[in-house]
Each structure stands twice: as structure tokens, then as C-alpha cells.
C-alpha positions as a Markdown table, in Angstrom:
| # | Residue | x | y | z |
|---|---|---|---|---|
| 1 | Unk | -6.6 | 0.2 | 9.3 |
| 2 | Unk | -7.0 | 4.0 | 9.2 |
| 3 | Unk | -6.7 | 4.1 | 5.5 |
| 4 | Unk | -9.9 | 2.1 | 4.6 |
| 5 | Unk | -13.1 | 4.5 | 5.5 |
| 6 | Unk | -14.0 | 7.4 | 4.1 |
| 7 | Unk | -14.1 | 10.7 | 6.3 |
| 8 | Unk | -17.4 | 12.8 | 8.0 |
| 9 | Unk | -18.3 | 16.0 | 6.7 |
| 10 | Unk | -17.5 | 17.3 | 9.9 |
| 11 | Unk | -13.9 | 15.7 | 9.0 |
| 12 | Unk | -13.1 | 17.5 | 6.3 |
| 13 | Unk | -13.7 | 20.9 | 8.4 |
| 14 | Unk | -10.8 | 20.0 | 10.6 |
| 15 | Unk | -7.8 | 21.4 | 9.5 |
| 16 | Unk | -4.7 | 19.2 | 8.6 |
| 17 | Unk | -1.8 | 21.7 | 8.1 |
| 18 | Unk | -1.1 | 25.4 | 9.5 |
| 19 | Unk | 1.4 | 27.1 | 8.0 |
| 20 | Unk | 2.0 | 30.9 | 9.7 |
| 21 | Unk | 4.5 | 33.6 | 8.2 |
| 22 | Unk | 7.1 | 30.9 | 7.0 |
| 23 | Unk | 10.7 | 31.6 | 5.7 |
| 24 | Unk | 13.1 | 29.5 | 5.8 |
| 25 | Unk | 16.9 | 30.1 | 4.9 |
| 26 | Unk | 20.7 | 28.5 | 3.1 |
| 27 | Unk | 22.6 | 30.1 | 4.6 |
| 28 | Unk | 21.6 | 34.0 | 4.1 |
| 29 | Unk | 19.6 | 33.3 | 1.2 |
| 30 | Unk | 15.9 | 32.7 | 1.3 |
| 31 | Unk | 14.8 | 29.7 | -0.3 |
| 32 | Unk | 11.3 | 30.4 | 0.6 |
| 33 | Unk | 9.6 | 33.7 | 2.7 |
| 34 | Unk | 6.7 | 34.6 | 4.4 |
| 35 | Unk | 4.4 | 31.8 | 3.2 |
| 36 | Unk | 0.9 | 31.1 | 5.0 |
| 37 | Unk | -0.7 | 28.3 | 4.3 |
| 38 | Unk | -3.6 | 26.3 | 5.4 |
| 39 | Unk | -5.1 | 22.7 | 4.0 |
| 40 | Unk | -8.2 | 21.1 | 5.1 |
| 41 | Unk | -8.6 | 17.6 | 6.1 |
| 42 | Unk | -9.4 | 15.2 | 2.6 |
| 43 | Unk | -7.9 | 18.1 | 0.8 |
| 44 | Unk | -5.9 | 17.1 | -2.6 |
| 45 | Unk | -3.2 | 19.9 | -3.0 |
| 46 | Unk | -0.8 | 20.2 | -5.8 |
| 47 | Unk | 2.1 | 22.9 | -5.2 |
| 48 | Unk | 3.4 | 24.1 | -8.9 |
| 49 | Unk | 6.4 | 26.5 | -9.3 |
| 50 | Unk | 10.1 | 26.6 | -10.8 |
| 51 | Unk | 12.9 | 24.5 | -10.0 |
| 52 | Unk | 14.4 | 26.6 | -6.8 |
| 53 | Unk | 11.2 | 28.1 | -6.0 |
| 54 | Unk | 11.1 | 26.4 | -2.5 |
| 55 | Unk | 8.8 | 23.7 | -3.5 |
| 56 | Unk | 10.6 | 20.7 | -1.6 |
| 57 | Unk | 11.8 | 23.0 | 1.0 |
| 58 | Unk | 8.1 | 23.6 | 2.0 |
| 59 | Unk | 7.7 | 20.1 | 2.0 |
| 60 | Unk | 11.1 | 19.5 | 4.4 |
| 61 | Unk | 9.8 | 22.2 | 6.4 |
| 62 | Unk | 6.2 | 20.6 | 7.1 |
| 63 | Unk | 8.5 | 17.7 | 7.6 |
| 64 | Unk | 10.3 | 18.9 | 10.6 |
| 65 | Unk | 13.5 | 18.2 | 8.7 |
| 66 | Unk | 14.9 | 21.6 | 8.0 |
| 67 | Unk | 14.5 | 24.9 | 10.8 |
| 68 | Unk | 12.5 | 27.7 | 9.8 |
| 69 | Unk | 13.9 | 31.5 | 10.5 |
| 70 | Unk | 10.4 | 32.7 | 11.1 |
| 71 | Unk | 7.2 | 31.2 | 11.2 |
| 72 | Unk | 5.4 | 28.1 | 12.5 |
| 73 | Unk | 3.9 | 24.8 | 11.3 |
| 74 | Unk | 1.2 | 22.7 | 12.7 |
| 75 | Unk | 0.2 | 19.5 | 11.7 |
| 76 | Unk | -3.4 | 18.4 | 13.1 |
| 77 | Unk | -2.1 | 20.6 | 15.9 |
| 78 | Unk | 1.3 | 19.4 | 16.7 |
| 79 | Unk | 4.3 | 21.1 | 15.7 |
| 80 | Unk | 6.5 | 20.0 | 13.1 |
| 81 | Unk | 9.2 | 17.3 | 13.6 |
| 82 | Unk | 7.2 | 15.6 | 16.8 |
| 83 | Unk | 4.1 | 14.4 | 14.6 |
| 84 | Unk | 5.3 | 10.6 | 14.6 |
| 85 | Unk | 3.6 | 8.9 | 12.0 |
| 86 | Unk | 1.0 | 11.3 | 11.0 |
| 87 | Unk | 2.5 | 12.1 | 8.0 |
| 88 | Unk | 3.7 | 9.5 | 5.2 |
| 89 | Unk | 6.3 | 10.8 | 2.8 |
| 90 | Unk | 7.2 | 9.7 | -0.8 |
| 91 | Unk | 10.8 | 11.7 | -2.1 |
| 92 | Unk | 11.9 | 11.9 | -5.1 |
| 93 | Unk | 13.3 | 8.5 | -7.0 |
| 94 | Unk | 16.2 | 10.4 | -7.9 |
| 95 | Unk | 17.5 | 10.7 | -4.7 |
| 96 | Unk | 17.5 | 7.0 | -3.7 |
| 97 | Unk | 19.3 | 4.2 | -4.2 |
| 98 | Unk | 17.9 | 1.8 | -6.8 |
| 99 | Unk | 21.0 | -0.6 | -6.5 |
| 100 | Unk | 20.5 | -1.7 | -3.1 |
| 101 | Unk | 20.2 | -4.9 | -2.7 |
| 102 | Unk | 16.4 | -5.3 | -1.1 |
| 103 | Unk | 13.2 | -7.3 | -2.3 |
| 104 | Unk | 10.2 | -5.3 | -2.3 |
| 105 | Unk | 8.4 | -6.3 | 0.4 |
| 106 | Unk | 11.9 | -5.9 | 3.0 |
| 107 | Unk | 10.9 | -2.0 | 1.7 |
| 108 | Unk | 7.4 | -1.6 | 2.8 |
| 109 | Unk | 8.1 | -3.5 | 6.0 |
| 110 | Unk | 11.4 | -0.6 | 7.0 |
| 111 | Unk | 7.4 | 1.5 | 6.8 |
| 112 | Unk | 6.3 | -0.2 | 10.0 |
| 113 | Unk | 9.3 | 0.2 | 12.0 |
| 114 | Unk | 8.9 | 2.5 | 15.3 |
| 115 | Unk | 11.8 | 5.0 | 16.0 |
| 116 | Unk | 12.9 | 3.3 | 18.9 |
| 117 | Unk | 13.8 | -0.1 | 16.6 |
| 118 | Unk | 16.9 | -2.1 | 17.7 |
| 119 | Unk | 19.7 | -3.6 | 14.2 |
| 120 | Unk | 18.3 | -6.9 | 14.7 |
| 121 | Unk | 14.9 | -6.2 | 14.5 |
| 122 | Unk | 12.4 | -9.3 | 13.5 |
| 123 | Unk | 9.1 | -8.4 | 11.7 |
| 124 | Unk | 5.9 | -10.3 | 13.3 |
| 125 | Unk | 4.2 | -12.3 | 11.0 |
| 126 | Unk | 1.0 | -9.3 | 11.3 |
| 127 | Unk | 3.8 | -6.9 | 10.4 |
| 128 | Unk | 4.4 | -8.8 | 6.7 |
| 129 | Unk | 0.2 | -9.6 | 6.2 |
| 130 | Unk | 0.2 | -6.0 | 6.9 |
| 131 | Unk | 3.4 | -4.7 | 4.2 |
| 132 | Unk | 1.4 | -7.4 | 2.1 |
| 133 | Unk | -2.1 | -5.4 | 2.5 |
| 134 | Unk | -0.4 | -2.3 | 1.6 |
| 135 | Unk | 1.1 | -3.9 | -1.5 |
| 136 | Unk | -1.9 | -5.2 | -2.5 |
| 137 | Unk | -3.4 | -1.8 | -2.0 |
| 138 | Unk | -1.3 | 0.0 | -4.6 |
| 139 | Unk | -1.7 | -2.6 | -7.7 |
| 140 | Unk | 1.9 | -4.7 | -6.9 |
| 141 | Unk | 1.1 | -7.4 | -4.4 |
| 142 | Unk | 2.8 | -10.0 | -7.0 |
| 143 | Unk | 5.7 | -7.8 | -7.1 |
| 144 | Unk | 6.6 | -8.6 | -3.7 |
| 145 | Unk | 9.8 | -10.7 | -3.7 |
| 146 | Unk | 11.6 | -8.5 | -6.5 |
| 147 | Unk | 14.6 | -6.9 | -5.7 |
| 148 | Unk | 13.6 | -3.6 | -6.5 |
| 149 | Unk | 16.5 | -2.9 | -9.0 |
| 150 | Unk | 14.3 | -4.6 | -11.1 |
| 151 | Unk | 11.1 | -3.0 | -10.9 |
| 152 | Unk | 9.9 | 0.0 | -13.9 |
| 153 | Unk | 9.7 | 3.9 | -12.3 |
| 154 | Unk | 5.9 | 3.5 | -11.8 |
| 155 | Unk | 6.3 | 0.2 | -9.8 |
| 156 | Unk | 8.9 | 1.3 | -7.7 |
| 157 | Unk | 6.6 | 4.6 | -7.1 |
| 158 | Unk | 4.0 | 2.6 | -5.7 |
| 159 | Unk | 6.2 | 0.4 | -4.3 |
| 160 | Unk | 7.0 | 3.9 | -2.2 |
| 161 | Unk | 3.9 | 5.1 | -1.4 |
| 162 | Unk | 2.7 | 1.4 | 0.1 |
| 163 | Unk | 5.6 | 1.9 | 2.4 |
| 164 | Unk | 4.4 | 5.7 | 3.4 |
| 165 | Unk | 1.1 | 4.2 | 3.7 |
| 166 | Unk | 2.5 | 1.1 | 6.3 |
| 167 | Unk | 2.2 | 4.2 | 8.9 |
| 168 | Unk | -1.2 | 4.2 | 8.7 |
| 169 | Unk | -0.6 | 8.7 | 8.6 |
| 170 | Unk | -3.1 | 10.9 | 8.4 |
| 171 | Unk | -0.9 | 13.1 | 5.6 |
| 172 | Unk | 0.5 | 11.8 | 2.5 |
| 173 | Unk | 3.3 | 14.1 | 1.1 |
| 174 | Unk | 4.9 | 13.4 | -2.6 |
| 175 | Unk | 7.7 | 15.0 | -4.0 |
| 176 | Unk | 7.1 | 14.4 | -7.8 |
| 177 | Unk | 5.6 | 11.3 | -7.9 |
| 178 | Unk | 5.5 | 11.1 | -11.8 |
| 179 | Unk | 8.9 | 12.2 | -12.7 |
| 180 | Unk | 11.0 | 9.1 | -13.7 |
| 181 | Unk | 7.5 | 7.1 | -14.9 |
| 182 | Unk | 6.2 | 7.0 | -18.3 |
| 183 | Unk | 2.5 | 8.5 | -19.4 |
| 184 | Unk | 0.7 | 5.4 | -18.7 |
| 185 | Unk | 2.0 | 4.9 | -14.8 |
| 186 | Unk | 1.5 | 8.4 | -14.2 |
| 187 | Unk | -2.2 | 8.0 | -15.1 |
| 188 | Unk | -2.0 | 4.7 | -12.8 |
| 189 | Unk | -0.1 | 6.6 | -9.8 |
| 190 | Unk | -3.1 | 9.2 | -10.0 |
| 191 | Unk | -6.1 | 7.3 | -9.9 |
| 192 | Unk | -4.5 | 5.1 | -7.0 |
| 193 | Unk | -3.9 | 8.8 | -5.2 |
| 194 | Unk | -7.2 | 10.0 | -5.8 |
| 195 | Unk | -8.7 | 6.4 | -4.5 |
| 196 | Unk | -6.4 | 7.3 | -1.3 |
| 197 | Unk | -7.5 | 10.5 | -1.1 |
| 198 | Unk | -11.0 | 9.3 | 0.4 |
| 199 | Unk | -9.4 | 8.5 | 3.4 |
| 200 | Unk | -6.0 | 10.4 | 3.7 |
| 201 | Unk | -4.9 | 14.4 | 2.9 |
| 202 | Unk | -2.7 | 14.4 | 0.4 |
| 203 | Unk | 0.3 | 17.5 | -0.6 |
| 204 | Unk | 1.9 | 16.5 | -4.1 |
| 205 | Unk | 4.7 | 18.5 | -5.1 |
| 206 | Unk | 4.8 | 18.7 | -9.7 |
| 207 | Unk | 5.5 | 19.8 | -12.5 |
| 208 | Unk | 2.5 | 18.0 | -14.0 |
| 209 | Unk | 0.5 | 20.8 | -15.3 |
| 210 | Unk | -2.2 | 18.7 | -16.4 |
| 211 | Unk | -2.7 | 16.6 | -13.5 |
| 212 | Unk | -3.0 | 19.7 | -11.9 |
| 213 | Unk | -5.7 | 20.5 | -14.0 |
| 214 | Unk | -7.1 | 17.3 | -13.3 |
| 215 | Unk | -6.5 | 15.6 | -10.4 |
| 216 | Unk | -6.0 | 17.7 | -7.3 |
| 217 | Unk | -8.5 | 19.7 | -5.5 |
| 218 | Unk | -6.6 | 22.8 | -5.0 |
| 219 | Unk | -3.6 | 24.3 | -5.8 |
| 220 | Unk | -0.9 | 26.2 | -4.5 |
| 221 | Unk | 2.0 | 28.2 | -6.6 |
| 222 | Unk | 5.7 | 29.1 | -5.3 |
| 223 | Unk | 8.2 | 30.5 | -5.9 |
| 224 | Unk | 10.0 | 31.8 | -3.3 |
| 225 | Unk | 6.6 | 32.8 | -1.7 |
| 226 | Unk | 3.3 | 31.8 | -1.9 |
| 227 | Unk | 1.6 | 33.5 | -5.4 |
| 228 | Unk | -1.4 | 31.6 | -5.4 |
| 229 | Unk | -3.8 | 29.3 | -2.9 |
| 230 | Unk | -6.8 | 28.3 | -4.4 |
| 231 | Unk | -8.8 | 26.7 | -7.5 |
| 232 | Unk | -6.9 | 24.2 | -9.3 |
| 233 | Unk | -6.7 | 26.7 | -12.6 |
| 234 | Unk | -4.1 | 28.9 | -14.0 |
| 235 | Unk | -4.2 | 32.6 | -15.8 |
| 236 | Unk | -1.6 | 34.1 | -17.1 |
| 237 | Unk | -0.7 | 36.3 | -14.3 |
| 238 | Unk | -0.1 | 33.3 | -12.3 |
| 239 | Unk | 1.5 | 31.8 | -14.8 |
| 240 | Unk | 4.5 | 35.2 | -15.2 |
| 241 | Unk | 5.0 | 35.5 | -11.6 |
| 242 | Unk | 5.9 | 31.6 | -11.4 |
| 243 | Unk | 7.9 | 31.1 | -14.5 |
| 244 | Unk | 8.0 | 34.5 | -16.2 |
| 245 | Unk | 6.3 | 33.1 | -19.1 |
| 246 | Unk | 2.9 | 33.5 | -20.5 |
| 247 | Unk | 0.6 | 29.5 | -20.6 |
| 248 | Unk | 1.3 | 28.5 | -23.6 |
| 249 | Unk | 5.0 | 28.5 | -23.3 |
| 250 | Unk | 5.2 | 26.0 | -20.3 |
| 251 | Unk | 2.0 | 23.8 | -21.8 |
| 252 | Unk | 3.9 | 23.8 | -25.6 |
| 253 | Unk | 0.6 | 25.6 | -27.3 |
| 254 | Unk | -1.7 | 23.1 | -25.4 |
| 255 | Unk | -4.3 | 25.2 | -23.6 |
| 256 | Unk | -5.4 | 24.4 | -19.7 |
| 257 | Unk | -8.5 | 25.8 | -17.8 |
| 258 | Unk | -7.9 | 29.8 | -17.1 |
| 259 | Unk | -9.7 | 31.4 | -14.3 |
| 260 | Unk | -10.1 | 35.3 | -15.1 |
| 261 | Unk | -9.4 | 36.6 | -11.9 |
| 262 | Unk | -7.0 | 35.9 | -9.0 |
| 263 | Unk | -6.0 | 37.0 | -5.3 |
| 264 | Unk | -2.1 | 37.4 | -4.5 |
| 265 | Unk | -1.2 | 36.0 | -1.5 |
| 266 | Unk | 1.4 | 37.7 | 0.4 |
């Protein structure tokens, strides 16, 4: 499976997302504008910023699932929306349905299901060894026949990202992946990303200061445009053009690593 080997040197020079000039729009009102941005292959990016700053619409965008106004996005050279299953996403646990009435393992399989999948679709006994790799994989193999109304925030994370991984993509995109856990299954949910990260490229969308700090490779700041690509470290003039606040506000007093310079990107 794609997601056991580690990648070349040569690998990590090729280049897993090209974003050009990007703005995208509600209506009349720009929810993000003008942002370039390019990741590596094996790259860990965190994207920081305020709630509205365009964070998950950059996300949707790469995605394919919202138009842009201007701009373009490549993903390992194919244009957004007709990648297939190169990318993997994980959204939000607020946005779904933790009532519905599905075991675990019935979840990661819906992972390995092609678009052209008939109602009465059977799974091949490959397909469930396979949603049962995957399970394995992220820590809740003996999870696997729990309705997942009955699983904590940080198993039913994982429990999302084995069925993003079932695709076997190349991208792994998260929309705050540690919002609804508690401090332990965040720390869980990042060492299982940076084990994944050997073999995958991985966008996370935060709020997780620290785990920026800690955990991702490089970062990138929005808020409504792109204010910083880089260095996974934050001064204070970053810090006022994303939340209009000097560090120690956002962190309560707690101090994070500062570079002392910086380059806008416009």
C-alpha cells in the first residue's frame, strides 16, 4: 500500500500543491485574495489564522469543492476537483453526524468506495482486511465493531483519518483535527500524523499554537490573504496582522519560539 515506504530525496523535491494568485468569493465578499502558495512533497504544513480568515475555504478550494474568482490550483499537476483519490480529507467533527447509526469499520470501508459505486454495493473480503489495515494503522483496530456514537473525540478522529487513508492519496488534508479531543488524544492524533507524514504530505488546518510550534514542518498564516509561508515560528508582527494582538495574548503569557525577522507575502 502507498502509505508504507518512506519517500527519495528526489521525492521530496517534487512539488505536491501549486497555488497561483488565488481569491475566492461569497457572494461579493472575499473570503480569501490573491494567495500563492506552494508545498513540497513530505512537507508537514500547519495554516494558523482567525476564525473567517479563509482557512477552510483554502482548504475547499485545493479540494475542488468551491470555484475560485481568480487563480489556479494544481495538485501533483492536476487541476483541482479531477485529482480522484490523491488527496484524503479529514473535516471538522462538528460538522458530522455522530448519531448515525454505523459501526466503525462500515466508516472506513465508505473510504474505498470508487465514484462510480452502485446503492447496493458489496465490500470484497480484501476491501474489509484492507478498512481493517487502516484501523490498525491509527491505534483502533479493536474499536472496529462500535457504533461510532460511542466512540471519545480522539477515537472517532482517527477513526476519520483511517478512512482518508483507505484512498491510499498522496495528500492528507485536516481541518482541525484536535478540536473536540482532549490534551492527551491530541498528543496521540500528532504523533500518529507525524508517523504518516514519512510517507504522505500532509496540510492541517489549527488553532493549536503549540503543535505548530512543534509538530509541523512549515507554516502558513491567513487571514484573508496569505501573511506568512515559512518556518514554523511566530513574531509579533505575524502575530498583529493575524489576530491584531501581540503573542502573549493568544498563548495566555505562555511564550512560543519567535523568529526576529519575516517576509510578507503578498
Amino acid at each position: 500500500m502507498s502509505n508504507t515506504s518512506n519517500m527519495s530525496d528526489n521525492e521530496y523535491q517534487e512539488e505536491a500543491i501549486s497555488i497561483e494568485n488565488l481569491t475566492v468569493t461569497y457572494g461579493e465578499a472575499p473570503a480569501i485574495a490573491g494567495v500563492s502558495l506552494h508545498v513540497k512533497r513530505g512537507d508537514f504544513l500547519g495554516i494558523i489564522g482567525p476564525n473567517g480568515g479563509g482557512k477552510t475555504t483554502l482548504l475547499k478550494a485545493i479540494l475542488g469543492l468551491i470555484p475560485s474568482r481568480t487563480g489556479e490550483i494544481s495538485v501533483y499537476g492536476k487541476k483541482a476537483g479531477k485529482v480522484g483519490k490523491l488527496i484524503g480529507y479529514v473535516p471538522q467533527i462538528t460538522v458530522l453526524d455522530k448519531s448515525f447509526p454505523i459501526t466503525v469499520h462500515e466508516v472506513v470501508l465508505t473510504g474505498l468506495l470508487k465514484p462510480s459505486f452502485t446503492l447496493f454495493h458489496k465490500y470484497t473480503q480484501q476491501d474489509k482486511e484492507k478498512a481493517d489495515t487502516y484501523l490498525n494503522q491509527v491505534g483502533i483496530y479493536k474499536l472496529r465493531d462500535r457504533m461510532i456514537s460511542d466512540l471519545s473525540g480522539g477515537e472517532f478522529q482517527r477513526m476519520l483519518i483511517a478512512r482518508a487513508l483507505a484512498a491510499e492519496p498522496k495528500l492528507l488534508l485536516l481541518d482541525e483535527p484536535t478540536a473536540s479531543v482532549d490534551v492527551n488524544s491530541s498528543d496521540q492524533i500528532f504523533s500518529l500524523l507525524r508517523e504518516l507524514n514519512k510517507s504522505i504530505t500532509i496540510i492541517m488546518v489549527t488553532h493549536d499554537l503549540f503543535a505548530v510550534a512543534s509538530h509541523v514542518k512549515t507554516l502558513a498564516c491567513v487571514n484573508g490573504k496569505l501573511v506568512y509561508h515559512g518556518v514554523p515560528q511566530l513574531n509579533e508582527d505575524i502575530a498583529q496582522a493575524l489576530y491584531g494582538c501581540p503573542i502573549d495574548h493568544i498563548t495566555h503569557g505562555i511564550p512560543l519560539k519567535t523568529v526576529d525577522n519575516h517576509k510578507e507575502e503578498m
